[in-house]
C-alpha positions in Angstrom: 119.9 113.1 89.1 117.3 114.5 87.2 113.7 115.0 88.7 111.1 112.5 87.8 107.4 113.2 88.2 105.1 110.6 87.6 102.0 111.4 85.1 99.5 112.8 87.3 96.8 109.8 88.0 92.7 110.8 88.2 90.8 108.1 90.8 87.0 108.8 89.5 83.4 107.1 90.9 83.6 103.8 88.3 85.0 102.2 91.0 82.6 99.7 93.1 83.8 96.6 94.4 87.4 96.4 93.7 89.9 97.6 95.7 92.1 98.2 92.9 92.5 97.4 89.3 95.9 96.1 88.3 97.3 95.9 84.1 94.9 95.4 81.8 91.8 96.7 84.0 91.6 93.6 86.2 90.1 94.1 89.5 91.7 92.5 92.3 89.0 91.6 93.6 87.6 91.1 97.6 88.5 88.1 99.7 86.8 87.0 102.6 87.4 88.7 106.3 88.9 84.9 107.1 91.5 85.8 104.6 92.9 89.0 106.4 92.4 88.0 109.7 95.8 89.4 111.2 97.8 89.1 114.7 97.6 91.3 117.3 100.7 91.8 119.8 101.9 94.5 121.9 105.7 94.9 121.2 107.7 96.9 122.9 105.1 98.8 124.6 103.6 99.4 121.0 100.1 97.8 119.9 101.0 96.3 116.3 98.7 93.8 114.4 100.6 92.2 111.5 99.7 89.4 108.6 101.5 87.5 106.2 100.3 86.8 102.8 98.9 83.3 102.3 101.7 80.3 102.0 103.2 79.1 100.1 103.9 82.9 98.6 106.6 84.3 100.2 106.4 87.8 101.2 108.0 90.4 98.5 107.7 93.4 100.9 106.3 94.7 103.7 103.7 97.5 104.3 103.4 99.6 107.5 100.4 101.3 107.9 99.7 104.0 109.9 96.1 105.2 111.4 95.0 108.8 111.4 93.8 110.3 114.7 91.3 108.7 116.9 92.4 105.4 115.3 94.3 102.2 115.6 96.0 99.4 114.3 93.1 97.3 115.2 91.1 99.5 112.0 93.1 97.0 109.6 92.0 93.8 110.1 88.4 92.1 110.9 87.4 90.8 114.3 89.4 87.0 114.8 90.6 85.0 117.6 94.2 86.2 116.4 92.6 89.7 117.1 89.9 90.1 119.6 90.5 94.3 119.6 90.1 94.1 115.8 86.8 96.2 114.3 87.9 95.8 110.4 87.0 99.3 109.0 86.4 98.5 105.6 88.8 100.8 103.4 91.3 99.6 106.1 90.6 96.1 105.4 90.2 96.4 101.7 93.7 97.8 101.8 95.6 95.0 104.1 93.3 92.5 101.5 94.8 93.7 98.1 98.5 94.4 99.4 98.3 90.3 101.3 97.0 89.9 97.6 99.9 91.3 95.9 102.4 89.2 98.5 102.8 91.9 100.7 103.2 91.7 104.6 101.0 93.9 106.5 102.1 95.5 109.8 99.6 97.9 111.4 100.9 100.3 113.9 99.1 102.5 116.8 100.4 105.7 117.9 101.6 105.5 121.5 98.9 108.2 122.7 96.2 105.9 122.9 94.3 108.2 125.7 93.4 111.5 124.1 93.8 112.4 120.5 95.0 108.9 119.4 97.4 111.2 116.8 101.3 110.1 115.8 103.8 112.7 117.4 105.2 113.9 114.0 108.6 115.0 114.2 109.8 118.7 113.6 113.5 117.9 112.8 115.3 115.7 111.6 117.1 115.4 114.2 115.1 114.7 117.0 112.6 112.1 116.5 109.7 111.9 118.0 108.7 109.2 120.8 106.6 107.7 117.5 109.6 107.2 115.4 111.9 105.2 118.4 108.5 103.3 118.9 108.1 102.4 115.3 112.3 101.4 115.2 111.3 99.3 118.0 108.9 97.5 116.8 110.9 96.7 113.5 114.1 96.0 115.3 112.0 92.9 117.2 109.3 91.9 114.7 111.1 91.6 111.9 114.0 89.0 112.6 111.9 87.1 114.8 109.5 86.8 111.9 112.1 86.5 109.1 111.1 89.1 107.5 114.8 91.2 108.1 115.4 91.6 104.5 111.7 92.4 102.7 111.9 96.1 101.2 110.0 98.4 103.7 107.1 100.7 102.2 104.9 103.0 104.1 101.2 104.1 104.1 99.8 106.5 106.5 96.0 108.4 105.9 95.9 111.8 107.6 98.4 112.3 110.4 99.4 109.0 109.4 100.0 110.5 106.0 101.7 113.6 107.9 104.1 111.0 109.9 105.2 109.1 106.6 106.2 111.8 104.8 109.5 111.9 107.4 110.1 107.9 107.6 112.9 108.1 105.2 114.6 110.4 107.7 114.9 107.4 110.0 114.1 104.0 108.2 115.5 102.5 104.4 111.7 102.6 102.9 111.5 102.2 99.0 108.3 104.2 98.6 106.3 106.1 101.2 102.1 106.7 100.1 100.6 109.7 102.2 96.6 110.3 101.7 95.1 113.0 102.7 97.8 114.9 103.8 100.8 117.0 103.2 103.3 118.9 105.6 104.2 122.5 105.0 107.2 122.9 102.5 109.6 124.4 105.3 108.9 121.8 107.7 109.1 119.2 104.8 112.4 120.5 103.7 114.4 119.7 106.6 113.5 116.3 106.2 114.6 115.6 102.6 118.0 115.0 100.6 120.0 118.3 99.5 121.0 118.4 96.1 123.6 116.4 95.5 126.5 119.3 95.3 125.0 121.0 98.4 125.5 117.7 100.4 129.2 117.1 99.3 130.0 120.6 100.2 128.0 120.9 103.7 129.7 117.1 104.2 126.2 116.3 105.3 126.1 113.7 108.6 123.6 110.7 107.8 123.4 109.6 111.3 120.4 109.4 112.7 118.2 108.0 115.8 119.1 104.5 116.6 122.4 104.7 114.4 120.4 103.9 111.4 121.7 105.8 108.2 119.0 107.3 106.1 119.2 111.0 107.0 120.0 111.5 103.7 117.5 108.5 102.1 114.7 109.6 99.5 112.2 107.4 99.5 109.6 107.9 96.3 106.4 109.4 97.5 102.7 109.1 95.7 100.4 111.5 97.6 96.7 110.5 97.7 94.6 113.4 98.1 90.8 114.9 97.5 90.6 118.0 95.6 87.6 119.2 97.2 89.8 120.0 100.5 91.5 122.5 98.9 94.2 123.0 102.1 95.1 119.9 102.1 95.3 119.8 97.8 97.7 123.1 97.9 100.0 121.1 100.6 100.3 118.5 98.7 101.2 120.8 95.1 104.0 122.7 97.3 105.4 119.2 98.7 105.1 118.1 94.9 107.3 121.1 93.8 109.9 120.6 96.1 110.5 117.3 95.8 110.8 118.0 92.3 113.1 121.1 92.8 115.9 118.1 94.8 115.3 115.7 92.2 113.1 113.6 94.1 110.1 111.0 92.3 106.8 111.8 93.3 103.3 111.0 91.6 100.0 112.6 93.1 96.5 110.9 92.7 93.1 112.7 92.9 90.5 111.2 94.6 86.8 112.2 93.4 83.4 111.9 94.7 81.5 109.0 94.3 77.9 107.5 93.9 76.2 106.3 96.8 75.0 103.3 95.0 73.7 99.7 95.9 76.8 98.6 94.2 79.3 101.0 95.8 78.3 99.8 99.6 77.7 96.3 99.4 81.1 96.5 97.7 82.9 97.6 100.7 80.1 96.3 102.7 79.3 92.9 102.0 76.9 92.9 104.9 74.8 95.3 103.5 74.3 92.9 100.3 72.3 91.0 102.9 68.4 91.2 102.4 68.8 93.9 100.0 70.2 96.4 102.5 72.4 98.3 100.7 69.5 99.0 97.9 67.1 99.8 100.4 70.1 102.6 102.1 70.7 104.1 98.7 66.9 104.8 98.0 66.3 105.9 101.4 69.0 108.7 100.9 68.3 109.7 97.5 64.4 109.9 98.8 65.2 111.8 101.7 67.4 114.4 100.1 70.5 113.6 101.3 71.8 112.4 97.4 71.4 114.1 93.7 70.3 113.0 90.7 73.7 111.4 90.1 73.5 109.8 93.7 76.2 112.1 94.7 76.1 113.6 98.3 74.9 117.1 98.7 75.9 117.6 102.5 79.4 116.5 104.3 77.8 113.4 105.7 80.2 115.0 109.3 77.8 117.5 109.5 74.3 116.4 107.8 71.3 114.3 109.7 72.3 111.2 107.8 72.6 109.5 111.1 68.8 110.2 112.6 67.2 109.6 108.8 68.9 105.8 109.0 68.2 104.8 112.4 64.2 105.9 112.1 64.1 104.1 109.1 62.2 100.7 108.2 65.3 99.0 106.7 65.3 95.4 109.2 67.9 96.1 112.0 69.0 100.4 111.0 68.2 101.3 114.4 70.6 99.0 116.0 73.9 99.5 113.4 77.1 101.1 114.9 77.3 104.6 113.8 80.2 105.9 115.4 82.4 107.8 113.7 86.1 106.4 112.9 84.8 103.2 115.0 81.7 101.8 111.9 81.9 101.3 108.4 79.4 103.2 107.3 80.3 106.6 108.2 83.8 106.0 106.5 82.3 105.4 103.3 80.0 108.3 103.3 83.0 109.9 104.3 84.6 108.2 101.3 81.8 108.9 99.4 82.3 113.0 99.9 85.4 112.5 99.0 86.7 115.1 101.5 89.4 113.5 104.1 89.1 110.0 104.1 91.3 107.3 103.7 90.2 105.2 100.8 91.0 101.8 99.1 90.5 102.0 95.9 93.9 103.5 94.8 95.0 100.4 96.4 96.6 98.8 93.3 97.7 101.9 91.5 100.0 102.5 95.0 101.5 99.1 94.9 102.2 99.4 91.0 104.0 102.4 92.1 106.1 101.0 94.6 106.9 98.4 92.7 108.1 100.4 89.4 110.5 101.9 91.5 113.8 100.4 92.3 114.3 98.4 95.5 118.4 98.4 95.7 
């Protein structure tokens, strides 16, 4: 089979409020937090919160998502009654919104270290999965009949570690298209979780078996890595994992992720709340006016390391001094974050993922 390497794809700052634009330039555009409200369960020992897209649609496929560290599954859906552990993080949210859009179930998954670094336990070989990867079968092996949802095609999106713990899925589950942001493993440690060429296999008589007895040691699941240029490690990980893919045969398609404007428009977007009373205008100026943002609006500090924080809460804007803060528990340091462009997970190559998945084919 001959390699196939999608046209590289460049995500620039003209997005605001969509999460994604579809053919044609249309912008699936944001529902209301009622719309993505989603369940939360523990099953099998395993925190999962999960949502279906509205009926009468049945579901065409079905999204796991996986945190980075010092997250949870509870990042992906707003606050509800189905969800009391829920604290909607908006790129989270914006993604769960526009794949429910698109018809897609939405299963959120934690990591089972939930006490220190909250990271997934990545495996090393292929052959021995980690503690993550039986939890994640788990999970599946129960949710998914009991749900109906047995015969969906499975894709995967992890940020981060998340995007670290994808990238060897297809060792152990029949995904149709993996999505890693921000992240890519090192080629030797990638390699032993990827198809040989075709002759190598039918000469080495490769085994498929794998954990749980499920066959897809040998599965290649198309892969689209989301990354930010501006952290370069991360960039030249993903350009080897690229390569290699492409050296088996193997479709892959990268997208860039630039900085963008702190605008008005850009956080009331992802935001709503700061639409409120003119919020969001009065945070842009009070950046820009306080150095923090160029001409352009762009950010001139990593907002993980600038006074961003201390300039916002001694500000004037109604109610600053009381918003949530905390970082990888608030909204707003994720779109600064977002904003840098640095490591983030982000939303608005939302669409552009699920056109990839579903250009590729599901039997």
């Amino acid at each position: 089979m001959l390699a196939l390497v999608a046209a590289l794809l460049l995500v620039t700052s003209s997005r605001q409020a969509c999460t994604g634009r579809g053919a044609g330039g249309v912008c699936l555009a944001r529902a209301s937090p009622a719309e993505v409200a989603g369940k939360q369960e523990e099953i099998e020992g395993t925190q999962v919160v999960w949502a279906l897209p509205a009926a009468p649609v049945p579901p065409k496929g079905l999204l796991l998502a996986f945190h980075g560290c010092g997250h949870a599954a509870t990042d992906w859906f707003p606050r509800s009654d189905s969800c009391k552990d829920c604290i909607g993080l908006p790129e989270e949210v914006a993604i769960a919104r526009a794949a429910l859009g698109r018809g897609y179930a939405v299963v959120a998954l934690s990591s089972r270290d939930r006490s220190f670094s909250r990271c997934w336990a990545v495996p090393h070989h292929r052959d021995a999965p980690s503690a993550d990867i039986h939890s994640v079968s788990a999970v599946l092996a129960a949710l998914l009949p009991r749900e109906g949802l047995g015969g969906l095609p499975l894709y995967a999106l992890g940020a981060s570690a998340g995007g670290a713990f994808v990238l060897t899925l297809p060792a152990y589950l029949p995904l149709k298209g993996v999505c890693a942001q921000i992240m890519g493993l090192p080629a030797d440690w990638y390699a032993g979780f990827l198809p040989q060429q075709q002759a190598q296999q039918e000469e080495d008589g490769a085994d498929p078996e794998v954990a749980g007895g499920n066959a897809h040691a040998n599965a290649a699941a198309p892969v689209l890595f989301v990354h930010m240029p501006r952290e370069t490690h991360t960039a030249a990980l993903v350009a080897e994992d690229v390569e290699l893919r492409k050296g088996r045969g193997l479709v892959s398609a990268t997208l860039e992720v630039q900085p963008q404007a702190v605008t008005a428009a850009f956080l009331a977007g992802h935001m709503p709340e700061l639409a409120a009373g003119g919020a969001a205008q009065q945070l842009a100026d009070l950046l820009k006016q306080q150095g923090l943002l160029d001409a352009q609006g762009l950010l001139l500090h990593d907002p993980r390391g600038s006074d961003w924080r201390r300039v916002v809460t001694s500000s004037s804007i109604p109610g600053a001094s009381s918003w949530s803060l905390a970082p990888d528990k608030s909204g707003l340091p994720e779109l600064l974050n977002v904003a840098w462009a640095g490591h983030e997970i982000v939303s608005n190559t939302t669409a552009a993922m699920l056109d990839f998945f579903e250009q590729q084919p599901t039997q």
